[in-house]
FIFI-29542 format. One record per residue (C-alpha): residue number from 0; residue in one letter; x, y negated, z negated. Coordinates in Angstrom, 1 decimal. Each point is the difference from the previous one (the first is absolute). Layout:
<r><seq>NUM</seq><type>A</type><u>X</u><v>Y</v><w>Z</w></r>
...
This chain:
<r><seq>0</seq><type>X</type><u>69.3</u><v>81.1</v><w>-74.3</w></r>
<r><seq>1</seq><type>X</type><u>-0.8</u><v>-3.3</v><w>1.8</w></r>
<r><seq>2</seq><type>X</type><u>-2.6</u><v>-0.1</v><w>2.7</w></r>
<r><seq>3</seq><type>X</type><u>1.3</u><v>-0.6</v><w>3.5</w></r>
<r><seq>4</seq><type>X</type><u>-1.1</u><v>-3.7</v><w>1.4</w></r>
<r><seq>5</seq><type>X</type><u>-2.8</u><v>0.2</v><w>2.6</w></r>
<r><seq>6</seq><type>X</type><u>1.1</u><v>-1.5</v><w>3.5</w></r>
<r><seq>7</seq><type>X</type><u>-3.5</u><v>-0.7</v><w>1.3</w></r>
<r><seq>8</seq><type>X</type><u>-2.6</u><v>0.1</v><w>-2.3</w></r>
<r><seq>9</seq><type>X</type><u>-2.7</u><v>1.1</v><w>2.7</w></r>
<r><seq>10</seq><type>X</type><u>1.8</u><v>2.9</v><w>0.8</w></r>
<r><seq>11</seq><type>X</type><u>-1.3</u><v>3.1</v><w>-2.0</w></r>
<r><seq>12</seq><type>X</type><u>3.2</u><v>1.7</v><w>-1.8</w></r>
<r><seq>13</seq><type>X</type><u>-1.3</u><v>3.0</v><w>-0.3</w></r>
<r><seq>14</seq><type>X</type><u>-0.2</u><v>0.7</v><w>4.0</w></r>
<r><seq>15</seq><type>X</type><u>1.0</u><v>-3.4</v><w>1.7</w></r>
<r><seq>16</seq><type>X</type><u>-3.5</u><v>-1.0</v><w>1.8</w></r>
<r><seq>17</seq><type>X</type><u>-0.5</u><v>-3.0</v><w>0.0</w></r>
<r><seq>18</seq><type>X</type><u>-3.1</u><v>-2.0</v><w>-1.6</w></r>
<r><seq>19</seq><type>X</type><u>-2.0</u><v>-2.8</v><w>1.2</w></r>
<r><seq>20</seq><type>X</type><u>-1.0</u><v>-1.7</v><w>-2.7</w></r>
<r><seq>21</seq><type>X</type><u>-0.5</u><v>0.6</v><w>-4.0</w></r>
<r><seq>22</seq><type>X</type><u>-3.5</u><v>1.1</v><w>-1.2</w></r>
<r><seq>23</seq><type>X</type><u>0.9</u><v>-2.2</v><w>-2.8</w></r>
<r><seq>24</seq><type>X</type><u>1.3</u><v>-3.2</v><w>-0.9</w></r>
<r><seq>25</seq><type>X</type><u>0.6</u><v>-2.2</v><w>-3.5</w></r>
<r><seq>26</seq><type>X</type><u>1.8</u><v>-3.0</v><w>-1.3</w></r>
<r><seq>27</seq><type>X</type><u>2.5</u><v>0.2</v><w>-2.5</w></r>
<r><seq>28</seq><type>X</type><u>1.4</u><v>-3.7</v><w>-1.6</w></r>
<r><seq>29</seq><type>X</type><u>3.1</u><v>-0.4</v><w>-1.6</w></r>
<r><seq>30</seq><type>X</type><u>-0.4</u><v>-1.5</v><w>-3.7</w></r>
<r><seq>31</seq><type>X</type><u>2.8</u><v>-2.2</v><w>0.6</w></r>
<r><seq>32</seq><type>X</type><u>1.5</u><v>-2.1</v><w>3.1</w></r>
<r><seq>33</seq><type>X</type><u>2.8</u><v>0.1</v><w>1.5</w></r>
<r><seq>34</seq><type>X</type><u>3.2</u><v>-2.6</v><w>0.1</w></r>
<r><seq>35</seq><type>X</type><u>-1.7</u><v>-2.2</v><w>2.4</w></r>
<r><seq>36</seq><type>X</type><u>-3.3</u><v>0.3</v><w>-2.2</w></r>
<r><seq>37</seq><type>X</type><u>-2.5</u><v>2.1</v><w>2.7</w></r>
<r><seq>38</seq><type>X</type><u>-1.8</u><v>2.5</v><w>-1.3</w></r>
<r><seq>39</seq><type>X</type><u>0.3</u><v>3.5</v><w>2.0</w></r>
<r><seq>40</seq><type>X</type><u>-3.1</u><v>1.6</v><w>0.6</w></r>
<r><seq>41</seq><type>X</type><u>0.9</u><v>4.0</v><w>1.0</w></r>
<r><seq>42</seq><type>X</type><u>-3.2</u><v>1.8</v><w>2.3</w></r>
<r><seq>43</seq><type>X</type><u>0.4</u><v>3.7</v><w>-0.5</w></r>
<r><seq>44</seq><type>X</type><u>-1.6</u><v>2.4</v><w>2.1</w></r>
<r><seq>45</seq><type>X</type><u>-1.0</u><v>3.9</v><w>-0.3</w></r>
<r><seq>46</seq><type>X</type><u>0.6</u><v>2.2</v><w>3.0</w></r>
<r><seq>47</seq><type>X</type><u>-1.9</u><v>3.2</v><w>1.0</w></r>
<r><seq>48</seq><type>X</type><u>2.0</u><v>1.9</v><w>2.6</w></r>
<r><seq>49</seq><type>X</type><u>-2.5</u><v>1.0</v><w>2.9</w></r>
<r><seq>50</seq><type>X</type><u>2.0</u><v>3.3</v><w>1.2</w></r>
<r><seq>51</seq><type>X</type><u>1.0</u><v>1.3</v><w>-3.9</w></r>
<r><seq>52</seq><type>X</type><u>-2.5</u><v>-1.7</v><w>-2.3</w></r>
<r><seq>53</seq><type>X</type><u>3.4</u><v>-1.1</v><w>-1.8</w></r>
<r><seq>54</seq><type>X</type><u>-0.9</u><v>-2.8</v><w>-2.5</w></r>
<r><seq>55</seq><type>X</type><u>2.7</u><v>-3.0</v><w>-1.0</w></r>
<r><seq>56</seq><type>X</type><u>-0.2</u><v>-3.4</v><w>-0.6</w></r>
<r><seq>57</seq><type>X</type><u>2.7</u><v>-3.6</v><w>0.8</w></r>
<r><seq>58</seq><type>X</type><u>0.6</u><v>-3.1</v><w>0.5</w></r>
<r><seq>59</seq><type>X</type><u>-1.6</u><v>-2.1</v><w>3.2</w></r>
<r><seq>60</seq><type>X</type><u>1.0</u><v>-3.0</v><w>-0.4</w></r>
<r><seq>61</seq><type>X</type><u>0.8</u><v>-2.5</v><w>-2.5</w></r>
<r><seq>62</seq><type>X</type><u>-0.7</u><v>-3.7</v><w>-0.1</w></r>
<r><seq>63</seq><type>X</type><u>1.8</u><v>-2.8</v><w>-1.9</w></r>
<r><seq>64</seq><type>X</type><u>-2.3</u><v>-3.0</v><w>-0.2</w></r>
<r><seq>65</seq><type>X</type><u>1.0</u><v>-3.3</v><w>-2.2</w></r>
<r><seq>66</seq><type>X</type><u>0.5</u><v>-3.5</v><w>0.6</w></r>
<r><seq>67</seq><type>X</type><u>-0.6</u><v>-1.0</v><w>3.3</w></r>
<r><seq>68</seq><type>X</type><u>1.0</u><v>2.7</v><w>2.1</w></r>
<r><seq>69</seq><type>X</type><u>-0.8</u><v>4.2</v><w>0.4</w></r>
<r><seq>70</seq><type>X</type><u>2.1</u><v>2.6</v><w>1.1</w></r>
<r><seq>71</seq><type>X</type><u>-1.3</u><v>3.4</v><w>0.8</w></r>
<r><seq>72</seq><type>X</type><u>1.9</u><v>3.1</v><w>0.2</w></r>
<r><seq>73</seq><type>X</type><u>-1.1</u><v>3.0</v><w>2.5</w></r>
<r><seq>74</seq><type>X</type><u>0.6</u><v>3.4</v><w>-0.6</w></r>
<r><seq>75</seq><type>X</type><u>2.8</u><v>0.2</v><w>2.5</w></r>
<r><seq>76</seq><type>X</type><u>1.6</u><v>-2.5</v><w>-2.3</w></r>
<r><seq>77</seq><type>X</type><u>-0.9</u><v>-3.4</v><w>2.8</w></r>
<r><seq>78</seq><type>X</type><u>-0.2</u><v>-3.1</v><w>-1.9</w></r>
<r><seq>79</seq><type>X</type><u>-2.4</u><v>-2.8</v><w>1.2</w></r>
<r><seq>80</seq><type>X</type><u>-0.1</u><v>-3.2</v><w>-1.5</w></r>
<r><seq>81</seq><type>X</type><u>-3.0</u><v>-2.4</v><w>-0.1</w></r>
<r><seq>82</seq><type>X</type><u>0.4</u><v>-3.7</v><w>-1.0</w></r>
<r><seq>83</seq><type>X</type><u>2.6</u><v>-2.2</v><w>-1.1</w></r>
<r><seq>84</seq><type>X</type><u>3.7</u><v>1.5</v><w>0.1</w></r>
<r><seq>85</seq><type>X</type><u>1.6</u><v>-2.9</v><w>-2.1</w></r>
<r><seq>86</seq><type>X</type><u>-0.4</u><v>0.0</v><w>-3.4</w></r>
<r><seq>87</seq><type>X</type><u>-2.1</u><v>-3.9</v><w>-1.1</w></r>
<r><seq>88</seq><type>X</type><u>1.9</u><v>-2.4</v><w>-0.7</w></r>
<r><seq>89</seq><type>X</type><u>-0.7</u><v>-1.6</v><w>-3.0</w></r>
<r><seq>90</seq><type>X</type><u>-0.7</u><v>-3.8</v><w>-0.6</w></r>
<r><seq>91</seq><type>X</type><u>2.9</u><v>-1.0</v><w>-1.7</w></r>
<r><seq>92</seq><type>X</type><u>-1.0</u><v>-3.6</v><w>-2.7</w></r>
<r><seq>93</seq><type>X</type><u>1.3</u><v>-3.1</v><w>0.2</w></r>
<r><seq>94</seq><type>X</type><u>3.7</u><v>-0.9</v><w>-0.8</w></r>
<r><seq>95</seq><type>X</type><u>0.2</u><v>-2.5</v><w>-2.0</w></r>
<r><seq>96</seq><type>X</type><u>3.5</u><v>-1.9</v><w>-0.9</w></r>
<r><seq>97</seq><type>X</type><u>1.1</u><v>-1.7</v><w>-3.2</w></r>
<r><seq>98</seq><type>X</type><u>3.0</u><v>-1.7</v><w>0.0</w></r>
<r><seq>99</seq><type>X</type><u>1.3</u><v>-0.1</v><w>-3.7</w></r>
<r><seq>100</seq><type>X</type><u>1.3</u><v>-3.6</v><w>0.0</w></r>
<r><seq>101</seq><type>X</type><u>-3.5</u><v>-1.2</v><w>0.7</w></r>
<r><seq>102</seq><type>X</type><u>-0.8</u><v>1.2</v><w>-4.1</w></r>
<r><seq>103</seq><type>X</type><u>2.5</u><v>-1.5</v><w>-1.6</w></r>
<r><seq>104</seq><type>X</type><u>-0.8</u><v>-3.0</v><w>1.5</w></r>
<r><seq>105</seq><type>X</type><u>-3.7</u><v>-0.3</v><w>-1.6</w></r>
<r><seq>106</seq><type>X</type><u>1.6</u><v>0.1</v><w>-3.9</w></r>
C-alpha cells in the first residue's frame, strides 16, 4: 500500500502539532543534472515531535544551482530564483562568405 503524501512536513502525522525546526539536517546531491544542467542539491531533515516523541524524517528544501543562476525550493513548495533568468547567449564565430565563381577563376 502506498504512503499517503505529507502536506506540511513540520506538522507531526502522528498527532498534528506542529514543529519548529528539525533537530537534524543533511545534504543529498543528485549524481546527474538536470535538462538545464544544475545540479539539485536535496537538505533532509529529521523531526522529533515535542507532544508524542513521534520520529520521521523529509524534505526541507531543495536547491538547483548551475550556470549562472540558483533557484531554491521551500517546503511549502515557493520558488526563489537568484541570478540571471536568461539563459547566456553564446558568442556565435565569424561568417565568412565564399562566392564560388571567385575559385574557378584562380585555375
Amino acid at each position: 500500500m502506498p504512503k499517503r503524501k505529507q502536506k506540511e512536513i513540520d506538522v507531526c502525522p502522528n498527532c498534528g502539532t506542529k514543529v519548529d525546526k528539525p533537530v537534524k539536517t543533511w545534504n543529498l546531491v543528485s549524481p546527474l543534472p538536470d535538462a538545464e544542467g544544475r545540479i539539485t542539491i536535496t537538505v533532509m531533515g529529521s523531526y522529533v515531535c515535542p507532544n508524542c516523541g513521534y520520529k520521521w524524517r523529509g524534505v526541507v528544501s531543495k536547491i538547483k544551482a548551475g550556470g549562472s543562476s540558483v533557484e531554491i525550493q521551500g517546503k511549502n513548495g515557493t520558488v526563489k530564483k537568484i541570478g540571471d533568468e536568461k539563459p547566456e547567449k553564446r558568442d556565435e564565430g565569424e561568417i565568412i562568405e565564399l562566392d564560388l565563381s571567385d575559385l574557378d577563376e584562380e585555375e
